[in-house]
PLY file of the C-alpha trace (Angstrom):
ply
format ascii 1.0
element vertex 88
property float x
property float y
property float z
element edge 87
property int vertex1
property int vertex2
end_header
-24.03 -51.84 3.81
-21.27 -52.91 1.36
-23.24 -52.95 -2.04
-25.64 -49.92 -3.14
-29.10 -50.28 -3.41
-30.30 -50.73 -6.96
-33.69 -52.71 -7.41
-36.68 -53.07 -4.46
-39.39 -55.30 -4.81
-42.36 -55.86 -2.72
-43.51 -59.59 -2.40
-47.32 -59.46 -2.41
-47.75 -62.81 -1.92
-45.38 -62.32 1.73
-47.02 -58.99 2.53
-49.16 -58.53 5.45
-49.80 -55.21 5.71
-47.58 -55.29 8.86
-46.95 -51.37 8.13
-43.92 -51.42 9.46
-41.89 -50.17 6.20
-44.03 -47.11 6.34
-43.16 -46.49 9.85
-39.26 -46.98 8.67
-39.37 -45.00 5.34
-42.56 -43.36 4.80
-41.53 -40.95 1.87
-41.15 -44.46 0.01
-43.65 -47.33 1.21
-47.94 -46.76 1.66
-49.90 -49.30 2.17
-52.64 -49.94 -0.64
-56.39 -50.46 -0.97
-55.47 -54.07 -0.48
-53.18 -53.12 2.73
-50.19 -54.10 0.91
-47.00 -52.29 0.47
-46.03 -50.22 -2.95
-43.20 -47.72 -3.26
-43.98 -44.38 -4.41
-42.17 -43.60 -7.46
-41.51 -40.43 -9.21
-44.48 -38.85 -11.13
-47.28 -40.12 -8.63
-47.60 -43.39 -9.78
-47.27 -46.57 -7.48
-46.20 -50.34 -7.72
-44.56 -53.57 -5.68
-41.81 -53.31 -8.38
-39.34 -54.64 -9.19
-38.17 -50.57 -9.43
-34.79 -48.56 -9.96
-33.51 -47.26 -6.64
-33.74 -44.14 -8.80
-37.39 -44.29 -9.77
-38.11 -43.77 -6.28
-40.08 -40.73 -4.90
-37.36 -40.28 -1.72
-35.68 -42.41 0.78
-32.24 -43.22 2.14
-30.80 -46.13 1.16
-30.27 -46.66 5.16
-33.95 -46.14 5.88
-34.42 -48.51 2.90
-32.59 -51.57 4.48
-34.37 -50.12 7.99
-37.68 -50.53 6.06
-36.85 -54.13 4.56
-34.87 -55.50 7.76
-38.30 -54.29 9.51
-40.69 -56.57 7.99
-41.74 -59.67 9.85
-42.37 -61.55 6.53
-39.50 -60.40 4.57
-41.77 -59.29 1.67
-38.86 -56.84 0.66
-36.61 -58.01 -1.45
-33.48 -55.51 -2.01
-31.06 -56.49 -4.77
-27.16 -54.69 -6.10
-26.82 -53.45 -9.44
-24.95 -56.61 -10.20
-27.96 -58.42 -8.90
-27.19 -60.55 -6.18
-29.56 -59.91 -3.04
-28.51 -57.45 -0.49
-31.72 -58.39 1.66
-33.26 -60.58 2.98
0 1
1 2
2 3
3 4
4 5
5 6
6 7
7 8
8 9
9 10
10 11
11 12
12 13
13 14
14 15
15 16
16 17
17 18
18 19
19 20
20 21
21 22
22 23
23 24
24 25
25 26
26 27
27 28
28 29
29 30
30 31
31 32
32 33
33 34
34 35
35 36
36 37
37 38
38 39
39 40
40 41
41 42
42 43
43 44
44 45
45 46
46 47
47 48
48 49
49 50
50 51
51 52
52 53
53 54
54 55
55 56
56 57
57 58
58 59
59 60
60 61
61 62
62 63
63 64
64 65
65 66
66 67
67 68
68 69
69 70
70 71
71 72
72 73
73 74
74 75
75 76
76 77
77 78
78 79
79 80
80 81
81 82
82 83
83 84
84 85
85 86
86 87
C-alpha cells in the first residue's frame, strides 16, 4: 500500500452483513443489531464513520485493506489523508 490509511467508512446502504471484515479484522469491524458493519472506536462507542484511522479501537492498516478488499459489496470505503480513495 503506497498511501496510509486515514479515514474508513462503512456504506450502509452496500452492506450485507457478509461478515467477512470481522473475519479479516475483528478488533475493528462487528456486525450490528441491523447485521451491518461499524468500527469500534476508542472509548466503546461504535459507528459506519466516516472515522480517523486513529479513532479506531485496534487494527493494522494491512488487516484494514484485508478487511475492505474482503467485502463482496465494497461497502468499505478507505480514503489517504489527502483524500483521494485508497479502496475500493
Amino acid at each position: 500500500m503506497d498511501k496510509k490509511i486515514a479515514k474508513i467508512t462503512v456504506d450502509r446502504n452496500l452492506c450485507i452483513g457478509a461478515a467477512s471484515c470481522v473475519i479479516a479484522a475483528g478488533d475493528v469491524f462487528e456486525l450490528d443489531a441491523e447485521n451491518k458493519a461499524v468500527m469500534k472506536l476508542k472509548g466503546g462507542t461504535k459507528n459506519s464513520g466516516p472515522s480517523d484511522r486513529n479513532a479506531l479501537e485496534g487494527g493494522a492498516d494491512d488487516a484494514i485493506l484485508l478487511a475492505a478488499q474482503s467485502c463482496p459489496t465494497k461497502a468499505i470505503i478507505l480514503a489517504a489523508e489527502d483524500g483521494s480513495q485508497i479502496y475500493p
